[in-house]
C-alpha positions as CSV (number, residue, x, y, z in Angstrom):
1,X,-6.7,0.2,-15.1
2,X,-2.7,-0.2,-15.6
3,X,-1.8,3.1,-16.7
4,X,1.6,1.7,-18.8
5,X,-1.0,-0.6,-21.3
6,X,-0.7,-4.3,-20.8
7,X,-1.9,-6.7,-23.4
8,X,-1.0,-10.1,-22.4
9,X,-3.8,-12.4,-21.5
10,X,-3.8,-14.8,-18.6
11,X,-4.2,-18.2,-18.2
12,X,-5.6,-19.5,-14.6
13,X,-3.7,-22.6,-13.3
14,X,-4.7,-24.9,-11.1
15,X,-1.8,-26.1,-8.6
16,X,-1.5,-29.9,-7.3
17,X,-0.8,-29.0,-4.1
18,X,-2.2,-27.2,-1.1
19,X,-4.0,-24.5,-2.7
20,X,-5.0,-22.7,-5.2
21,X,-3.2,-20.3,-7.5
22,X,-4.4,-18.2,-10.3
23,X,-1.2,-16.9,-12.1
24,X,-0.6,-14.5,-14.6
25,X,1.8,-14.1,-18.1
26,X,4.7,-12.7,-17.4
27,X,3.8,-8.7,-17.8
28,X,6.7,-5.7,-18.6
29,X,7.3,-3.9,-15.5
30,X,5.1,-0.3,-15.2
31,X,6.5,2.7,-13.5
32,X,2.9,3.8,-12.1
33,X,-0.4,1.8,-12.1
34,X,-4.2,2.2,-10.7
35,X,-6.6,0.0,-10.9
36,X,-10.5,0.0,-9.0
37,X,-11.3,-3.4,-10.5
38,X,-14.6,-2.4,-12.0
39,X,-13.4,-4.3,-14.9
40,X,-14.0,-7.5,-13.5
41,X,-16.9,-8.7,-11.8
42,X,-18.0,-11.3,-9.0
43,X,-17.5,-14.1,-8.1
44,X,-15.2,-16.3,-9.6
45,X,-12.4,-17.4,-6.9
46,X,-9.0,-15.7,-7.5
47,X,-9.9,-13.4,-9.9
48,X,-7.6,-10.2,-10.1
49,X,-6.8,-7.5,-13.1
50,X,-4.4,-8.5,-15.4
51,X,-0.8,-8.9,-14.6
52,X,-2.1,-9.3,-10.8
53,X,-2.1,-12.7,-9.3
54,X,-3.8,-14.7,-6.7
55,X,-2.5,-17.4,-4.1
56,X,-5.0,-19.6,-2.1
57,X,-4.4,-21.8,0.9
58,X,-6.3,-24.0,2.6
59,X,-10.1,-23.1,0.7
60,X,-9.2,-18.9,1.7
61,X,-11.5,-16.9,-0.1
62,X,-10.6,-14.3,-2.6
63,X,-13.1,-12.6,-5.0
64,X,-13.9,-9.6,-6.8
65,X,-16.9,-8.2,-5.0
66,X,-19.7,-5.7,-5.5
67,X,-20.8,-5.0,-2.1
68,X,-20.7,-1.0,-1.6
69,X,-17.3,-0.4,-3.5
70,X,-15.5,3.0,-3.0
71,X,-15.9,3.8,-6.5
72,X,-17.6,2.3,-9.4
73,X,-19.0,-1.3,-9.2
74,X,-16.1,-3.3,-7.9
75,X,-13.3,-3.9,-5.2
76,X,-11.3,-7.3,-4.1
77,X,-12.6,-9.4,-1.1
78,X,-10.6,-11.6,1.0
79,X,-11.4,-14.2,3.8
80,X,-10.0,-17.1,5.4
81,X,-9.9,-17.8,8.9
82,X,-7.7,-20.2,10.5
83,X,-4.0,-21.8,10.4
84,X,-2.8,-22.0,7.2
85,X,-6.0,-20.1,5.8
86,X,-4.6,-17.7,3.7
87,X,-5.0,-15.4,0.6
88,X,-2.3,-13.1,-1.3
89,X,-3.0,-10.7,-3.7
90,X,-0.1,-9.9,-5.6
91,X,0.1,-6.6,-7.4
92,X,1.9,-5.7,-11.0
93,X,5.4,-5.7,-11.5
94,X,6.9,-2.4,-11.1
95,X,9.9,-0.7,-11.9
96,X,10.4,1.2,-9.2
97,X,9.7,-0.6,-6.4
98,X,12.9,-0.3,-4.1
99,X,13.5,3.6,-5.9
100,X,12.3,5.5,-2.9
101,X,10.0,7.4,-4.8
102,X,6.8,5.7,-5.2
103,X,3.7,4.7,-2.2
104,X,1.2,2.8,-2.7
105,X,-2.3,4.3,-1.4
106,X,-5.8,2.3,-1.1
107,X,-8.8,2.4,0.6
108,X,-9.9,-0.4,3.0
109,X,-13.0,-1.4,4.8
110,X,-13.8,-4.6,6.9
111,X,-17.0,-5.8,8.1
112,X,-15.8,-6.3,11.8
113,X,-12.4,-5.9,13.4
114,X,-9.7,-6.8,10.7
115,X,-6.4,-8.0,10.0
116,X,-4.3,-7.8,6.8
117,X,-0.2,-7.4,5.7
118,X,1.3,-5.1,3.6
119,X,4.2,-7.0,1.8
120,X,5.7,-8.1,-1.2
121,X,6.4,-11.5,-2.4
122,X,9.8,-12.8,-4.0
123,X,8.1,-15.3,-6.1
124,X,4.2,-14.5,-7.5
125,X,3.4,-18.5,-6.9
126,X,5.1,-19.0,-3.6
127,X,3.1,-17.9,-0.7
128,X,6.6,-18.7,1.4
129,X,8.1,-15.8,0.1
130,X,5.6,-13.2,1.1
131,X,7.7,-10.7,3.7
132,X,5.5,-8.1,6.2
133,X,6.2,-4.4,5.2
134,X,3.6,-3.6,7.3
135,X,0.5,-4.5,9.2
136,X,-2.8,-3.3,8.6
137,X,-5.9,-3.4,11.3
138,X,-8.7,-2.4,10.3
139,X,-11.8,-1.3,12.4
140,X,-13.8,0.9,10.1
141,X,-16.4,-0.6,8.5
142,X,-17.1,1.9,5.7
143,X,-15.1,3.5,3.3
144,X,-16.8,6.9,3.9
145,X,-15.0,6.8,7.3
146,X,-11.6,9.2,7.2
147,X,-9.3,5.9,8.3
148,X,-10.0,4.3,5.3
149,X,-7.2,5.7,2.7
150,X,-4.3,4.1,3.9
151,X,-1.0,5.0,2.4
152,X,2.6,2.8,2.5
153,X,6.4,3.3,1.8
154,X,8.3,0.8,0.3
155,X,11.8,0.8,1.8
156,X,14.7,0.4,-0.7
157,X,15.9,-2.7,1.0
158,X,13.1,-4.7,-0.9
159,X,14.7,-6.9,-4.0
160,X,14.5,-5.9,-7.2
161,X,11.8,-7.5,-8.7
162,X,9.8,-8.0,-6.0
163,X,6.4,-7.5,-6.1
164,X,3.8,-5.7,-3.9
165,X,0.9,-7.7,-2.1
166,X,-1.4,-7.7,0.5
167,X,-2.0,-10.9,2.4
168,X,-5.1,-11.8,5.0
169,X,-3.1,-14.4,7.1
170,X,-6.0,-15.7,8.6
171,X,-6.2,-14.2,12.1
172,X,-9.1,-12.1,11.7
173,X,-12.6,-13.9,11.0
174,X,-13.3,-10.4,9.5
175,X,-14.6,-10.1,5.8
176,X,-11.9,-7.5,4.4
177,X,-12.5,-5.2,1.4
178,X,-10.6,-3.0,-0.3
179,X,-10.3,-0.6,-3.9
180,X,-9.0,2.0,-5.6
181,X,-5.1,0.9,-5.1
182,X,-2.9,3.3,-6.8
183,X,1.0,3.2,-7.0
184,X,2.3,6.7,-7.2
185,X,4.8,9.0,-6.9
186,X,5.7,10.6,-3.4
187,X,5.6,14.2,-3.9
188,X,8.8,15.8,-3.4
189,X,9.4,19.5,-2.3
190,X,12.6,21.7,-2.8
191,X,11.0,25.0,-2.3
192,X,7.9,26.1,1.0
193,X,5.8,26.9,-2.8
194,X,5.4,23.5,-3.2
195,X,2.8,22.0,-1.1
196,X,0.5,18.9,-0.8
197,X,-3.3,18.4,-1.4
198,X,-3.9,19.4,2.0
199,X,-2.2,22.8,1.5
200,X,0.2,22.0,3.8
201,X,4.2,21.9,2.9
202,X,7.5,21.5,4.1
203,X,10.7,22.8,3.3
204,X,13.4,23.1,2.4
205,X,14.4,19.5,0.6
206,X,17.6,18.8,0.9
207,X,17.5,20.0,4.8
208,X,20.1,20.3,7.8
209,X,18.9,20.2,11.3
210,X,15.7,22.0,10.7
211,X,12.4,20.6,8.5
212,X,9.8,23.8,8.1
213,X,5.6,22.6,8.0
214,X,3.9,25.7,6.8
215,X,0.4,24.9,8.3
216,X,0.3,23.0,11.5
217,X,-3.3,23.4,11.8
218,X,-4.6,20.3,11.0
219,X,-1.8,18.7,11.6
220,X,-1.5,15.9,14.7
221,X,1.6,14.3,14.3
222,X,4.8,13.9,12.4
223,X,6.6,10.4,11.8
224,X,10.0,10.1,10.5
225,X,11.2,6.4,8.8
226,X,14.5,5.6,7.6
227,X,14.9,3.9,3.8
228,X,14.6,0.7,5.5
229,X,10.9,1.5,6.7
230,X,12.4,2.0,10.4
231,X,10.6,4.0,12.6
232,X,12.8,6.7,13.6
233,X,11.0,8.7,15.5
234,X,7.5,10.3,16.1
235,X,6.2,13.8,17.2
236,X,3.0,14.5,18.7
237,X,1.9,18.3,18.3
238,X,4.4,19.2,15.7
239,X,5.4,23.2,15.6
240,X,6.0,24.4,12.8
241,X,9.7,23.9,12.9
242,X,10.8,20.4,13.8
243,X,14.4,19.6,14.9
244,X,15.8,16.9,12.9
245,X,19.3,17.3,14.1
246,X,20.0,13.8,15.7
247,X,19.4,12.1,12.4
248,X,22.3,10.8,10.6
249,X,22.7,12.3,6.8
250,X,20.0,10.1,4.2
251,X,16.7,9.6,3.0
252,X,13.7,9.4,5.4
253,X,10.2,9.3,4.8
254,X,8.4,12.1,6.8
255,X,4.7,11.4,6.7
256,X,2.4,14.2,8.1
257,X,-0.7,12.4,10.0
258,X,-3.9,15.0,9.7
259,X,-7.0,14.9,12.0
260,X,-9.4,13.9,9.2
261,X,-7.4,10.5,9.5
262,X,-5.7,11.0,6.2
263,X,-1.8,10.5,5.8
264,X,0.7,12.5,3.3
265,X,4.1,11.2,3.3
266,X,7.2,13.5,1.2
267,X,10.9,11.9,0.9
268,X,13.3,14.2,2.2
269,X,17.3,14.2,2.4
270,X,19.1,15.6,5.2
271,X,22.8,16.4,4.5
């Protein structure tokens, strides 16, 4: 459920045109929100949580759906195969979401092998306006399987008042599931005390040339993105001391890829 309370109702409308698009009342922006969709149930077309919307092109498919969830009783489903076949999901408005200081983690299964977009939309009832953070294949079929948490940045480039989605573009014939979507904030470390769930920090934050990992263990590689969501660079085998010193000063993402499949990513500023 949205953690910052949202009471307006919302009223499905049916467009003239194309498609079909379920849009919410305009909702107050939330800093943080989580939602597993167990409040809702299928299978009504387009149905999302409050302050969600829908868009529907060309008879894509988009329900809520009860088929082995990752938690509870419900998750969304979306399918659509073809040109022009396509479904958005559009998330909550947030506060935040160009700050630098918030990812957005789910979990995500697909019955064969999958294709969705990580994005965001400048307009909730204009399926033109949805722009490709990132893509997403998908080739586990459960959620128990340890490449099913998937976890995004959001560079700060993305307009204010933009608003997070995830779109099946209709290249995949795959049935795509997915729950538990959380928007969060990326945990930020100034001293090696601080650490993540793993048990694994790094140090210090602001840095120079050098960025410390206390536990390498279980760790296979280091990425590095710019505020943009560039891809700076990646290391394979990181020590426990990486050098940073060909970065220009600013904000990067550093996200530490374990072997269990599981991603933790920190915002760090090198000076």
């Amino acid at each position: 459920m949205i953690k910052n309370l949202l009471t307006k109702k919302c009223l499905p409308i049916i467009s003239t045109f194309c498609g079909v698009l379920f849009f919410n009342a305009q909702c107050n922006p939330v800093a943080e929100f989580s939602e597993n969709f167990d409040a809702y149930s299928c299978c009504t077309m387009g149905v999302v949580p409050t302050c969600w919307n829908s868009i529907r092109l060309n008879n894509a498919s988009q329900i809520i759906s009860s088929t082995q969830p990752a938690s509870g009783t419900s998750q969304i489903y979306q399918f659509g195969y073809g040109t022009g076949t396509i479904s958005i999901v559009v998330m909550p408005p947030v506060s935040n979401i160009n700050a630098g200081t918030h990812q957005f983690r789910v979990k995500m299964k697909a019955n064969s092998a999958g294709y969705l977009e990580f994005g965001y939309v400048t307009d909730p009832a204009d399926a033109n306006t949805f722009v490709v953070l990132q893509p997403i294949n998908i080739n586990n079929t459960s959620y128990t399987d340890s490449a099913a948490e998937r976890i995004f940045t959001v560079p700060t480039t993305v307009p204010s008042g933009a608003r997070l989605a995830i779109r099946n573009p209709g290249t995949s014939f795959a049935g795509h599931y997915w729950d538990d979507a959380v928007w969060e904030q990326i945990q930020n470390l100034s001293t090696a005390e601080n650490n993540i769930q793993s048990g694994i920090g790094i140090y210090p934050n602001p840095f120079n040339d050098v960025l410390n990992i206390s536990d390498t263990k279980d760790l296979i590689k280091v990425s590095v993105t710019d505020a943009s969501g560039r891809l700076i660079k990646t290391l394979e085998k990181p020590s426990a001391a990486i050098q940073l010193s060909d970065l220009e000063k600013g904000v990067y993402f550093v996200t530490l890829h374990f072997k269990n499949g599981t991603n933790k990513s920190f915002k760090s500023i090198k000076n």
